[in-house]
Gaussian input, Z-matrix of N, CA and C with variables (Angstrom, degrees):
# hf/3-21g

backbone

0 1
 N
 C     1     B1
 C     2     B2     1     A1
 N     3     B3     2     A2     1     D1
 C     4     B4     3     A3     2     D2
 C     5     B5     4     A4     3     D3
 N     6     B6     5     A5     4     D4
 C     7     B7     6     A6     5     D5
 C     8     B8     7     A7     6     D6
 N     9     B9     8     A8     7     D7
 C    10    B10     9     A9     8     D8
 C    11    B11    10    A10     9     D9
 N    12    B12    11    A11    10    D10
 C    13    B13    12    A12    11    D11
 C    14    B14    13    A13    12    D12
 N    15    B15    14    A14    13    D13
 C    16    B16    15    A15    14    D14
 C    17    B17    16    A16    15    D15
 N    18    B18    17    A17    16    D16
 C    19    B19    18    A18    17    D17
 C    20    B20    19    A19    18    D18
 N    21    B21    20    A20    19    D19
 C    22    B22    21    A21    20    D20
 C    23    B23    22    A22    21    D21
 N    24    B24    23    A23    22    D22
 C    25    B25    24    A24    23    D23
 C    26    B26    25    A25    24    D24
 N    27    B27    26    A26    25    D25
 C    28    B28    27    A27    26    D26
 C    29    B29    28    A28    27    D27
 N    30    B30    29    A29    28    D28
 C    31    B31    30    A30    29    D29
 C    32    B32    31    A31    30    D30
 N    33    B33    32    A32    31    D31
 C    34    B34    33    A33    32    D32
 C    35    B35    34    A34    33    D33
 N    36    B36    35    A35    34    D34
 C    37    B37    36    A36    35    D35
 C    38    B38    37    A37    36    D36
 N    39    B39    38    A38    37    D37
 C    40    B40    39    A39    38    D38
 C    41    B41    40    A40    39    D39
 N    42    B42    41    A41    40    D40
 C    43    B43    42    A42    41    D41
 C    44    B44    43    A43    42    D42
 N    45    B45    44    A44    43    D43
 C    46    B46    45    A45    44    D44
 C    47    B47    46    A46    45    D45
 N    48    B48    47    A47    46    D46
 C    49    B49    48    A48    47    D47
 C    50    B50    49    A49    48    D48
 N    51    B51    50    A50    49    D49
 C    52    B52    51    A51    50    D50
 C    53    B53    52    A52    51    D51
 N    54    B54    53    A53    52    D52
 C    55    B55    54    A54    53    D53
 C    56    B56    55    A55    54    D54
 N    57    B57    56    A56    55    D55
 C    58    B58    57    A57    56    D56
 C    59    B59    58    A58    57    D57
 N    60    B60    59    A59    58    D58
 C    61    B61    60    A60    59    D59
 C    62    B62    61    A61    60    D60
 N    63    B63    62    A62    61    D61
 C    64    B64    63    A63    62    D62
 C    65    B65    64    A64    63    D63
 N    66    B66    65    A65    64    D64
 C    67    B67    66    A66    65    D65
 C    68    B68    67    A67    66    D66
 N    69    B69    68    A68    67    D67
 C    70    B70    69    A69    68    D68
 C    71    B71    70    A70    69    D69
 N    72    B72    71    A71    70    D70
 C    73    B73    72    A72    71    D71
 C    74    B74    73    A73    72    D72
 N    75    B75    74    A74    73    D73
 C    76    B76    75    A75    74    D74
 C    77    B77    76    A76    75    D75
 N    78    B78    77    A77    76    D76
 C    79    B79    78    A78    77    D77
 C    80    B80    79    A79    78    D78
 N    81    B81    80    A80    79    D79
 C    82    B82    81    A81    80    D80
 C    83    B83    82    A82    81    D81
 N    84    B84    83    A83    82    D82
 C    85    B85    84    A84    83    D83
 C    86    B86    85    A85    84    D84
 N    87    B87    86    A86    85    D85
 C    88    B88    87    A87    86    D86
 C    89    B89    88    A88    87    D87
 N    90    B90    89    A89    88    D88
 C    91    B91    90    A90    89    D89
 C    92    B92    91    A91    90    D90
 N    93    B93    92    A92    91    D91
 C    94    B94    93    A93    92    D92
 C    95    B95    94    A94    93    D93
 N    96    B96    95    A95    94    D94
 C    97    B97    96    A96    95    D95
 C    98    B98    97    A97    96    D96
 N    99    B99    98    A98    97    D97
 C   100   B100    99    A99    98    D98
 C   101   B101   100   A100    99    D99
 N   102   B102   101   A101   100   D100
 C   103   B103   102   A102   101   D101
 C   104   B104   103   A103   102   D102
 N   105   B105   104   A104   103   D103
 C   106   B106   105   A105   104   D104
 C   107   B107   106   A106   105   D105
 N   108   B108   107   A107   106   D106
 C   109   B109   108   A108   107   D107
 C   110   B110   109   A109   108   D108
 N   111   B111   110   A110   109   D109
 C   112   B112   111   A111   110   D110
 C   113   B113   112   A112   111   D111
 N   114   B114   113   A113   112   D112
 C   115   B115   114   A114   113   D113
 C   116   B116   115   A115   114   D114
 N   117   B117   116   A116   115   D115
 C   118   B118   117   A117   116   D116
 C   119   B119   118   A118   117   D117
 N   120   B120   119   A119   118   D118
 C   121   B121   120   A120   119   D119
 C   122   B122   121   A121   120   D120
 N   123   B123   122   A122   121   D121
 C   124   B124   123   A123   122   D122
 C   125   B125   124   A124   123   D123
 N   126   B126   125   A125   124   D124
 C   127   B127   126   A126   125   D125
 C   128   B128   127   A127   126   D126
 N   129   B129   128   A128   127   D127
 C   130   B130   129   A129   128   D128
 C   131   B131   130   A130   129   D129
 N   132   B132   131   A131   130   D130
 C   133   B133   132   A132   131   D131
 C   134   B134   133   A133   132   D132
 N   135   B135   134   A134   133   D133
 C   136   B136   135   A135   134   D134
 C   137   B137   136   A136   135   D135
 N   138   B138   137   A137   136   D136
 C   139   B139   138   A138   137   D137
 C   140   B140   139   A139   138   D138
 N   141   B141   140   A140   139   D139
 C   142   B142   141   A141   140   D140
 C   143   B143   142   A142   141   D141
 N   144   B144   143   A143   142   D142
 C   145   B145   144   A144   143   D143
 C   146   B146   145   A145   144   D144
 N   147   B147   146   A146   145   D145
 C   148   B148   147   A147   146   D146
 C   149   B149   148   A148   147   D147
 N   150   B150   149   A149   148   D148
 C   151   B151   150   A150   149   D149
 C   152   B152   151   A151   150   D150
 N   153   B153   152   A152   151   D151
 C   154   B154   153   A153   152   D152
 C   155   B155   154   A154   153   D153
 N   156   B156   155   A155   154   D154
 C   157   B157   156   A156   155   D155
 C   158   B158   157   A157   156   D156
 N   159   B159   158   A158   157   D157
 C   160   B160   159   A159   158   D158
 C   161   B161   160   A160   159   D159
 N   162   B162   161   A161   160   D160
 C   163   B163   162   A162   161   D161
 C   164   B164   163   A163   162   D162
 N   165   B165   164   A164   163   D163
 C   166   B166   165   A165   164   D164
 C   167   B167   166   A166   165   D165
 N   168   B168   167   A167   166   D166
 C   169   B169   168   A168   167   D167
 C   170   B170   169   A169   168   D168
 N   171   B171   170   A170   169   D169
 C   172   B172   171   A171   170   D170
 C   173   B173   172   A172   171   D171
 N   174   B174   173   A173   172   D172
 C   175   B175   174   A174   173   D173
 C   176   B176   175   A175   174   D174
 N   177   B177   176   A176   175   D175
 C   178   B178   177   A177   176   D176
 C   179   B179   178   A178   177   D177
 N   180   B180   179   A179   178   D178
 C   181   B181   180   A180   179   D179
 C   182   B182   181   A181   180   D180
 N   183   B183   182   A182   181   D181
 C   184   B184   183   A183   182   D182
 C   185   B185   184   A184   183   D183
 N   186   B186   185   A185   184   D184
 C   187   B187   186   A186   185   D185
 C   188   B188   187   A187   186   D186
 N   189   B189   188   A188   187   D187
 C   190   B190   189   A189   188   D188
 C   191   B191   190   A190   189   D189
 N   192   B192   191   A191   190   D190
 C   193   B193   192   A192   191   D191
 C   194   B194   193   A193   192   D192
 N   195   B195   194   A194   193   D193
 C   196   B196   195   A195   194   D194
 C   197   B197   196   A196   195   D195
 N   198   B198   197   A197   196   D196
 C   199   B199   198   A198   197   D197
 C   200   B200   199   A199   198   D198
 N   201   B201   200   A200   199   D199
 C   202   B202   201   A201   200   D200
 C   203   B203   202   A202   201   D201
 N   204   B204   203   A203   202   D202
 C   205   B205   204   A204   203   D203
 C   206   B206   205   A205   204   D204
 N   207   B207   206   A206   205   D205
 C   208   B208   207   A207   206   D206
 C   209   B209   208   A208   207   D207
 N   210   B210   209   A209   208   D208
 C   211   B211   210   A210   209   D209
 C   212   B212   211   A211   210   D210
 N   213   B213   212   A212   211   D211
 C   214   B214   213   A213   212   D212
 C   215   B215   214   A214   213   D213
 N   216   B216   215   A215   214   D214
 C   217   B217   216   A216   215   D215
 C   218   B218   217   A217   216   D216
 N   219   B219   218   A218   217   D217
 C   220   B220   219   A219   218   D218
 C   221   B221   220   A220   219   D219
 N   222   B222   221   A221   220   D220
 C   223   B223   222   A222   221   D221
 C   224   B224   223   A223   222   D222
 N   225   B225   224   A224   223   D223
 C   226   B226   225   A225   224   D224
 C   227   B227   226   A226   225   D225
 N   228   B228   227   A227   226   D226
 C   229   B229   228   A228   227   D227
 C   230   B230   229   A229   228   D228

   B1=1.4414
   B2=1.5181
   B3=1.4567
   B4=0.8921
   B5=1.7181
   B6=1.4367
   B7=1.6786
   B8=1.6264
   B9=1.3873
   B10=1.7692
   B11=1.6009
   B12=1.3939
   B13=1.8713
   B14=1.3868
   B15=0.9893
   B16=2.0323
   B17=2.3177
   B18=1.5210
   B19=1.6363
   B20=1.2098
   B21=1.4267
   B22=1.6638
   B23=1.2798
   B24=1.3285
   B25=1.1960
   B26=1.7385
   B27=1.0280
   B28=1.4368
   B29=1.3236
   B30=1.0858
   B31=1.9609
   B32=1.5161
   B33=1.2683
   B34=1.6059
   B35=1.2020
   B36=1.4677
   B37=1.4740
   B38=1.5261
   B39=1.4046
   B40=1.4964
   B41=1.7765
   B42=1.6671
   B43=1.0264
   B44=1.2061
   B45=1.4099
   B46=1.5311
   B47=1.5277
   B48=1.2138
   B49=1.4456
   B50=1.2975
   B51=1.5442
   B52=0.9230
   B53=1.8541
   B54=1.4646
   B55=1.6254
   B56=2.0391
   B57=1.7996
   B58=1.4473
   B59=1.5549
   B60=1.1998
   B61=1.6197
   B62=1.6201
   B63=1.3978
   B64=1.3336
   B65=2.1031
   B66=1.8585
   B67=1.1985
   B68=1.4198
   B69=1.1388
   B70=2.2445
   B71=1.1950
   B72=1.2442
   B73=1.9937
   B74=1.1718
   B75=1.2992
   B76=1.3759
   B77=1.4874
   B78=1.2447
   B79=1.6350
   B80=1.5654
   B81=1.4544
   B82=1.4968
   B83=1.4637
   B84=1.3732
   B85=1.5130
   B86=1.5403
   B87=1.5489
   B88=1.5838
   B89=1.5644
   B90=1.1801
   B91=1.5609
   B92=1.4400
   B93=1.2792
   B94=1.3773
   B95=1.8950
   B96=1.1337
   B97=1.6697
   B98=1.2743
   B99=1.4644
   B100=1.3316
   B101=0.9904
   B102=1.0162
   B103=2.0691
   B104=1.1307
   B105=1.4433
   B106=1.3257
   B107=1.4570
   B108=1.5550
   B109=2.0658
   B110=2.1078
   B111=1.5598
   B112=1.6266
   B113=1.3272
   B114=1.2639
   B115=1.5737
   B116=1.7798
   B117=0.8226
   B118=1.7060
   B119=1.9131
   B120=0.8258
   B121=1.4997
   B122=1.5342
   B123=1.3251
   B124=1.6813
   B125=1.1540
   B126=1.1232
   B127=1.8114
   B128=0.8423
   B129=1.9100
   B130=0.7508
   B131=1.6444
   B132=1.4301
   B133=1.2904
   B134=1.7444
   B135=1.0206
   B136=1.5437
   B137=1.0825
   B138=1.4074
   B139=1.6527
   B140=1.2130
   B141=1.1565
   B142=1.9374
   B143=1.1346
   B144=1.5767
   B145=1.6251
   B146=1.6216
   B147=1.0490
   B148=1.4065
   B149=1.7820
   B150=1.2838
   B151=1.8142
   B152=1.2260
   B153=1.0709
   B154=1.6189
   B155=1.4566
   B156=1.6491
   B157=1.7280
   B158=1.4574
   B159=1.6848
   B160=1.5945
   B161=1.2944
   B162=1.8713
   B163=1.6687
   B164=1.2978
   B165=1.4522
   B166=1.5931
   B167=1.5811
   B168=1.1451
   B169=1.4555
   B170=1.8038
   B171=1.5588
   B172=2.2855
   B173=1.4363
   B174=1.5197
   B175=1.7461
   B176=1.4668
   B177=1.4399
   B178=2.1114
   B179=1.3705
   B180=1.7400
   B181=1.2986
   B182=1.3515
   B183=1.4426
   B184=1.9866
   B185=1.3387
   B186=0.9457
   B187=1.6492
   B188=1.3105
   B189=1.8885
   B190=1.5671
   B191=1.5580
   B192=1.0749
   B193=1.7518
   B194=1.3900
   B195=1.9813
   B196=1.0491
   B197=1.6228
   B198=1.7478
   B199=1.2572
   B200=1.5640
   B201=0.6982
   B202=1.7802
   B203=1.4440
   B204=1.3163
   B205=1.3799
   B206=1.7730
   B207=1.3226
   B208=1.1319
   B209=2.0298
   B210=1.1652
   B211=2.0351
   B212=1.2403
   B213=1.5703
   B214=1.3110
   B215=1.7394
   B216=1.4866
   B217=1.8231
   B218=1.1770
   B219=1.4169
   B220=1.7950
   B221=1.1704
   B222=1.6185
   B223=1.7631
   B224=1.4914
   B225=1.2115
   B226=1.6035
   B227=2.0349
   B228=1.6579
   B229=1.5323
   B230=1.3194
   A1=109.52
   A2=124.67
   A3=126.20
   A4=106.41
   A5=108.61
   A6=101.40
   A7=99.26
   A8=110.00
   A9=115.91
   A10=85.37
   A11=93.15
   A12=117.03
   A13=102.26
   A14=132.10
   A15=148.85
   A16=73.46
   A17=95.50
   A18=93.66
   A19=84.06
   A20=102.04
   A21=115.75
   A22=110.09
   A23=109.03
   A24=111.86
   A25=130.51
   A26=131.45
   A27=119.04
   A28=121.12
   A29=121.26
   A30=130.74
   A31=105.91
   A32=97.91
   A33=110.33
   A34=107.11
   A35=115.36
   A36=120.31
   A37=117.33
   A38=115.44
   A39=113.22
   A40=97.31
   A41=129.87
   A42=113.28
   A43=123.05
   A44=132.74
   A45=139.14
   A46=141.10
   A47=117.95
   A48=110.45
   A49=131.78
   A50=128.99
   A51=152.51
   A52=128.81
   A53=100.03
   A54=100.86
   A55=90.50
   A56=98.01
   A57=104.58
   A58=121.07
   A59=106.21
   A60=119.94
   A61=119.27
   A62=112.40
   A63=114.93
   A64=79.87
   A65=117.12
   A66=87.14
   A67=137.17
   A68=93.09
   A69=99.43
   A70=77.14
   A71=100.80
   A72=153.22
   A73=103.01
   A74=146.60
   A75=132.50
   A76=122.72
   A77=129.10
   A78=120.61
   A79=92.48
   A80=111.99
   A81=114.04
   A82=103.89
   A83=128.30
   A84=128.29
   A85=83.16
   A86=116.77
   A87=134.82
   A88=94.95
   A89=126.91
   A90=132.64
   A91=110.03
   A92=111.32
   A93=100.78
   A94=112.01
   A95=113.34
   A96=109.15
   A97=100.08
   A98=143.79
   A99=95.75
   A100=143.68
   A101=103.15
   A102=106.38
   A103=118.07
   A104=140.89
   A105=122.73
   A106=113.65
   A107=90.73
   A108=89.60
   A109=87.66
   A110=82.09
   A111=101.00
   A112=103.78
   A113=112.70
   A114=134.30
   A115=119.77
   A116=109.23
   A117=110.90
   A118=111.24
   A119=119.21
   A120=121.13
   A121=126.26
   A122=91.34
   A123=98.06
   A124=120.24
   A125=131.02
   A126=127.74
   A127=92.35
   A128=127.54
   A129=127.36
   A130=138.76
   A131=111.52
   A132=106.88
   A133=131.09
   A134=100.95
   A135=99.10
   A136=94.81
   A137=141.65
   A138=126.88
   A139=110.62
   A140=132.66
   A141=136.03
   A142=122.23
   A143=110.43
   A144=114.62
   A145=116.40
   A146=131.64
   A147=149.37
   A148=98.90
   A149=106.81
   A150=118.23
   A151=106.48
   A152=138.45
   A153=140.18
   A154=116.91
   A155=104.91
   A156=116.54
   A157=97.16
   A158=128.27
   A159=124.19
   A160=112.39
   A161=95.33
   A162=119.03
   A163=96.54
   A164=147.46
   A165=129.29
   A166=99.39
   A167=135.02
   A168=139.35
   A169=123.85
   A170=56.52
   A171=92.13
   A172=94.24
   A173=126.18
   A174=121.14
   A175=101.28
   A176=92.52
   A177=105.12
   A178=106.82
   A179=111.21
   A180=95.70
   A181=96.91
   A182=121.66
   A183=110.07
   A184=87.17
   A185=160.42
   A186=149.92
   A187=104.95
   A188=85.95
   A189=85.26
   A190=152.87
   A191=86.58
   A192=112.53
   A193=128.15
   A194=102.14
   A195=107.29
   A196=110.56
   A197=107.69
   A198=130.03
   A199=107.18
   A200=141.21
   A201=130.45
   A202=114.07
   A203=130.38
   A204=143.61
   A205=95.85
   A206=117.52
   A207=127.99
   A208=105.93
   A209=90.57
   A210=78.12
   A211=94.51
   A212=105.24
   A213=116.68
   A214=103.30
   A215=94.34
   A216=100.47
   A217=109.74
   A218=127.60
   A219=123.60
   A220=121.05
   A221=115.77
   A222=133.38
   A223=109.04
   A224=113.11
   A225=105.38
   A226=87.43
   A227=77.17
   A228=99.76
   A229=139.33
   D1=138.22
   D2=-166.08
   D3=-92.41
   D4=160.08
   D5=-161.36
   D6=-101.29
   D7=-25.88
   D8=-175.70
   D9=-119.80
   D10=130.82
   D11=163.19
   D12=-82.14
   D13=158.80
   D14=-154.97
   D15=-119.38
   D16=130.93
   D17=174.45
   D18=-114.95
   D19=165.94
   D20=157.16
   D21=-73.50
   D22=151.58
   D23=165.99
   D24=-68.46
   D25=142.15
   D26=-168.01
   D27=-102.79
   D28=154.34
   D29=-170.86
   D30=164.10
   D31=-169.19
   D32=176.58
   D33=-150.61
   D34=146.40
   D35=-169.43
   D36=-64.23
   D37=132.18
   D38=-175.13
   D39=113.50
   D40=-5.40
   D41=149.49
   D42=-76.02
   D43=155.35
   D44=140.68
   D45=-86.64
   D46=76.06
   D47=167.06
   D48=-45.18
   D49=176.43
   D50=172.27
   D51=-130.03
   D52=68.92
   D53=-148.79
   D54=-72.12
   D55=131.02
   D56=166.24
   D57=-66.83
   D58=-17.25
   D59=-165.48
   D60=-86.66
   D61=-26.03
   D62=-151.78
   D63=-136.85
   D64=-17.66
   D65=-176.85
   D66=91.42
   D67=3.20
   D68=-159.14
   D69=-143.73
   D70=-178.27
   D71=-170.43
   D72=-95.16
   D73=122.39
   D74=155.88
   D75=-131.45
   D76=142.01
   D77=-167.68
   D78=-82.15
   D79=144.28
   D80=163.61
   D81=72.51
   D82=166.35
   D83=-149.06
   D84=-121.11
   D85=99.20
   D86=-175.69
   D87=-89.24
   D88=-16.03
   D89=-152.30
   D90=-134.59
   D91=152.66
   D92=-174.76
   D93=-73.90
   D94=-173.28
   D95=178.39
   D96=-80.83
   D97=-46.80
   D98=176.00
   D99=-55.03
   D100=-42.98
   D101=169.95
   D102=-65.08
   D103=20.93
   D104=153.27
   D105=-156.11
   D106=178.01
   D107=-156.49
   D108=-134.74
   D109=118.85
   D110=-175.17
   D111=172.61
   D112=-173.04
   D113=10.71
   D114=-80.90
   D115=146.60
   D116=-177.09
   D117=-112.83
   D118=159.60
   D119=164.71
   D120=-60.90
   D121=-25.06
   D122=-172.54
   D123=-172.55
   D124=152.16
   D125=-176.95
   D126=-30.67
   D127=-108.61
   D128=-155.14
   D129=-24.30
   D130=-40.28
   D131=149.58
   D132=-52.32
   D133=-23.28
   D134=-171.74
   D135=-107.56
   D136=-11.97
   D137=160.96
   D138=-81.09
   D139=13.59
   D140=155.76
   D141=-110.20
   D142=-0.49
   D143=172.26
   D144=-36.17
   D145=-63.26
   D146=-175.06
   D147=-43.73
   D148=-46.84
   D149=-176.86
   D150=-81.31
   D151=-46.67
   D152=168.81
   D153=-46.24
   D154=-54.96
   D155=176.58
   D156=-61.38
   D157=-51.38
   D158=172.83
   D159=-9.63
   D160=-82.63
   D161=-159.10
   D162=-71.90
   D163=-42.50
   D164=-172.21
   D165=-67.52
   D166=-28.99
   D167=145.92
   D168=9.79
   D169=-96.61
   D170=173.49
   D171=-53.53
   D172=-52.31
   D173=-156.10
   D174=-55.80
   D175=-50.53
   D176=-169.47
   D177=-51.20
   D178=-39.12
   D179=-152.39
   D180=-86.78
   D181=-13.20
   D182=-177.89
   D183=-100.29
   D184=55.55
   D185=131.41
   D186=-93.55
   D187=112.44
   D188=166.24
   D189=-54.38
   D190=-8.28
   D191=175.41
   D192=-53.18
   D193=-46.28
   D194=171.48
   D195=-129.65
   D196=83.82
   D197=176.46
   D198=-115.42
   D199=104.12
   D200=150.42
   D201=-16.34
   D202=-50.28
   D203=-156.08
   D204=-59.09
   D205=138.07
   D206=-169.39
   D207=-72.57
   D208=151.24
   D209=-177.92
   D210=-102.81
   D211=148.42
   D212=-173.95
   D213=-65.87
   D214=161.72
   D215=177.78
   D216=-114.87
   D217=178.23
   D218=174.14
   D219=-64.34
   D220=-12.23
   D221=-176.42
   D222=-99.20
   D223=-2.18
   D224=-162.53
   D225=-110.36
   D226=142.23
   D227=172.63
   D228=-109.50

C-alpha cells in the first residue's frame, strides 16, 4: 500500500497554464505545480509566460531593493 496518494492537480476549467515540462499551453492544471506557471485568463496569456517571467526578471534584478550592494550613507564618499 502506498503511503502518499498521487492528487490531481487543482484549478477550474477556463484556467490557462503554462506547463515547463511538456512546453505548451494547457487549459486547467494537466501538470503538477511545479511544472507550470499560471493560471492566466487565456492562452494567449499563458503562451507569454516564459516573456513575462523574462521582463519581471530584468525589473527585480535593477530594483534597488533587492541588491546586496550596501546603500550609500551621509558619510560615505
Amino acid at each position: 500500500m502506498a503511503l502518499f496518494k498521487k492528487r490531481k492537480p487543482v484549478g477550474k476549467p477556463g484556467e490557462w497554464y503554462y506547463c515547463l515540462e511538456h512546453k505548451k499551453v494547457e487549459e486547467g492544471p494537466d501538470c503538477p505545480g511545479k511544472d507550470r506557471m499560471g493560471p492566466y485568463a487565456s492562452p494567449q496569456e499563458a503562451a507569454q509566460a516564459m516573456e513575462t517571467a523574462r521582463e519581471r526578471n530584468v525589473e527585480w534584478e535593477a530594483d534597488p531593493r533587492w541588491t546586496d550592494a550596501p546603500t550609500p550613507g551621509p558619510n560615505d564618499d
